[in-house]
N, C-alpha and C positions, 0 to 999 in steps of 0.2 A: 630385289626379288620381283619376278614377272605374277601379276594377280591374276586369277583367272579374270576372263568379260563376258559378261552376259548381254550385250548390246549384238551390233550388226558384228559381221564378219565372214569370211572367205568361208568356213565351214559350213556355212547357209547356202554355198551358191548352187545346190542343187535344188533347191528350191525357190530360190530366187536369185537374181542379179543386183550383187552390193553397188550402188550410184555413190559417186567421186565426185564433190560438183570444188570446181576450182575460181575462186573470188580473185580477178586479177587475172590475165592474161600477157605476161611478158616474157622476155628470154626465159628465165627460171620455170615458170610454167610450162613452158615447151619442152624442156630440157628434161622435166619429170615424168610429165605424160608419153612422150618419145619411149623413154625407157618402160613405162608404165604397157605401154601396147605392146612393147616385145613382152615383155616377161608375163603380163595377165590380161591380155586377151582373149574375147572370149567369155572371161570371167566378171568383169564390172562393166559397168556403163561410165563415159567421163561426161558432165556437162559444164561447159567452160564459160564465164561470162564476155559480152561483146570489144572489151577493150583489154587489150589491143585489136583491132580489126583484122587486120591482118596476119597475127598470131592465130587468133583464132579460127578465122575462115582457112587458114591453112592447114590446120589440125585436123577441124572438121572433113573437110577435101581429103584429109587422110587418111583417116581413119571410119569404121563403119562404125564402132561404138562410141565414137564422141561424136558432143551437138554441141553448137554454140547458141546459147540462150538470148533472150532480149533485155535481160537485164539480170543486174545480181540478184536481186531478191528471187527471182524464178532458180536461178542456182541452189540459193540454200533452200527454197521451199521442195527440189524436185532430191534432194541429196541425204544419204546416208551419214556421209562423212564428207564436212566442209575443209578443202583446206584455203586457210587464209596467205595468199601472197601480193599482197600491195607495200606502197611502199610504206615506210613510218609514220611518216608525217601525214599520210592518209588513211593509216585506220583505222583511228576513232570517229571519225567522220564516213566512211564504207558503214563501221558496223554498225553503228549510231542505224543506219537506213533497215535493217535489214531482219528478220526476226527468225531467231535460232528456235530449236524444238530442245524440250530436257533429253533425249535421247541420243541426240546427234552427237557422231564425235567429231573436234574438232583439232585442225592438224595445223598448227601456227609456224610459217617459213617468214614471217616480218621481222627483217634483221633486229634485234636489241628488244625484241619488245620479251617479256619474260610470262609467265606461265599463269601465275596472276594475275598481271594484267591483263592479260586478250579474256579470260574467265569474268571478269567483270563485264565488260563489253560483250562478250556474247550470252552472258544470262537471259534462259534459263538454264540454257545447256550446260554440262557440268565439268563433261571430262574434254582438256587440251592437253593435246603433246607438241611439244615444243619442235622443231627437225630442221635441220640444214642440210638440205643436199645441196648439190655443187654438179656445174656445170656436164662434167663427165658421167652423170648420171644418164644421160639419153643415150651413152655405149654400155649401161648396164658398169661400171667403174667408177670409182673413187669409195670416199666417206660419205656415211651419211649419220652425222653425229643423230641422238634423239633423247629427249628426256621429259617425262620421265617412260620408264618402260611402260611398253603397252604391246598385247599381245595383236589385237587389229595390225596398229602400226607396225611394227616387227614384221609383219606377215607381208605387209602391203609396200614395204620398203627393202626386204631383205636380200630380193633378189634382181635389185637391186645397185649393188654396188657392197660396198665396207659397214657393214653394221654397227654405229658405237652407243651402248647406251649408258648414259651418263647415272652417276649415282646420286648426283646432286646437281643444281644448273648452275654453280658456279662452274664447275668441269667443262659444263658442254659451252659455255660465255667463252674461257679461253679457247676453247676448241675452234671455236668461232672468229676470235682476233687471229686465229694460227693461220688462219684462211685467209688472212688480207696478202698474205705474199705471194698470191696466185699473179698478180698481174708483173710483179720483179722477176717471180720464175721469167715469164717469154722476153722481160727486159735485159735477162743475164744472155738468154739463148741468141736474141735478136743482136743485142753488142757481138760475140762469139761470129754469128754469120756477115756482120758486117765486115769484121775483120777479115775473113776468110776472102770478102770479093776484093777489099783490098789488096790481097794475094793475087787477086788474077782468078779464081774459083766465079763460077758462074751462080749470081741468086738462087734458080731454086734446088740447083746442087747443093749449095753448101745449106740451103735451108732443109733439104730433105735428109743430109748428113747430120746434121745439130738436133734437130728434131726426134731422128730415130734414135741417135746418142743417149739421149737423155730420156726416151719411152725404155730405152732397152735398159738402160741403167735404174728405171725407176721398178721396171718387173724386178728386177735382181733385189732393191732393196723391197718390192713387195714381200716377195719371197720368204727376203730371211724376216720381215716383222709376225710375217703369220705364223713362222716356225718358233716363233720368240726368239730369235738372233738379232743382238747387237749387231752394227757395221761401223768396225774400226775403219777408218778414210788409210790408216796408214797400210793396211792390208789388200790398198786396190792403188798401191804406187810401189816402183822399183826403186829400191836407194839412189839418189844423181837421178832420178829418171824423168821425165817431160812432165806426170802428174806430180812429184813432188815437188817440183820447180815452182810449178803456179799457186800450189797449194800455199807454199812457205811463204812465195810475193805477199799474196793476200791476207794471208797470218799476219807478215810484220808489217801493213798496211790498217792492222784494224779491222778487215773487212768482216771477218767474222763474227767481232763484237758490235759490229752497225747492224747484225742481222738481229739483234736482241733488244739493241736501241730503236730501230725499228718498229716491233713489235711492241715495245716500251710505248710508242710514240701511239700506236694504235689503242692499246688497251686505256690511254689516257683519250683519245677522241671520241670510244664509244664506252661509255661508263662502266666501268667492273663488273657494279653491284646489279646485279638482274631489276630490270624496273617494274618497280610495285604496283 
């Protein structure tokens, strides 16, 4: 259940402008704030810290409401709501520098790091919500798992992209390994097109064939998840027909069940248990 919040938030913005300061400036960063300028500009201020250089003077250069700062600390001292994206292995060491206010909300995108622990590290501040967006967030598209609910966050991520808000962070953890097979997706697509040029098919023919294939086939199953519809695979092949050909290969090949082993393999490289 969503709590009310009596801290900052979009319903204040007539009166003031809610500040987004972002710890960390890499692809992900870019990718949020991109989407963040279409859908609430206007409405916040972003201020971004200097690294990556490049990330950030490009943002800046973009956008009238983002600034890129001289350092982290100016970030969270100038910010409403800090989000944290560095990598793991640097953020106890970031937050170690930097000093949070009890007020501020803080919005933690550090792969593995769990709900508690970034609360320790940034005491005194109180409230973290946990978020994984994903790259397709700067078209306004994909998931954006989050835990736990928060009505700021909801508001500030909802439009976003797929809203999921987890009921426990064990949920949003596998949510999170579900997401390592983003980079096998374009290694299935990429095999597919290589094939095609073996045919005699021109690269970015068959690249812009494979591509839309699989855009238009992923609206189809967007579709039917937000209707609550199942998608039977056997309902999108004709008996004897070219998709159940390939389909059945890969069946009695296994391929299916390496997609689970896989994921098997993931969820044992980055710990289950949300870290304390």
């Amino acid at each position: 259940m969503v709590t009310a919040y009596t801290g900052v938030s979009f319903r204040h913005v007539d009166r003031v402008m809610l500040t987004i300061g972002f710890v960390g400036t890499g692809t992900l960063t870019e990718a949020v704030v991109t989407g963040l300028m279409q859908s609430h500009a206007g409405r916040c201020h972003i201020l971004l810290s200097p690294r990556s250089e490049v990330v950030s003077q490009r943002l800046a250069a973009a956008h009238e409401d983002v600034r890129r700062c001289a350092s982290n600390r100016e970030v969270v001292e100038g910010s409403d709501v800090v989000v944290l994206a560095v990598l793991p292995k640097q953020l106890a060491e970031v937050a170690a520098e930097l000093a949070f206010r009890p007020e501020q909300l803080v919005v933690n995108c550090v792969a593995g790091a769990s709900v508690e622990a970034v609360k320790r590290l940034v005491a005194p501040a109180r409230e973290v919500v946990r978020v994984v967006p994903l790259p397709p967030i700067r078209f306004r598209q994909g998931p954006i798992a989050v835990y736990p609910a928060h009505p700021v966050v909801e508001e500030l991520f909802g439009g976003l992209g797929d809203l999921i808000v987890a009921g426990q962070e064990s949920e949003l953890t596998a949510i999170a390994h579900a997401s390592g097979m983003m980079s096998s997706f374009y290694a299935m697509q990429n095999t597919v097109i290589g094939w095609l040029e073996s045919r005699g098919i021109a690269g970015p023919t068959a690249a812009l064939y494979m591509r839309s294939l699989y855009a238009g086939l992923g609206a189809l199953g967007l579709d039917a998840a937000r209707k609550g519809e199942p998608i039977d695979p056997a309902h999108h092949e004709t008996a004897g027909g070219l998709n159940e050909c390939a389909r059945r290969h890969l069946s009695a090949h296994g391929w299916f069940d390496e997609i689970s082993a896989a994921l098997d393999a993931v969820e044992r490289h980055v710990p289950s248990k949300p870290r304390d």
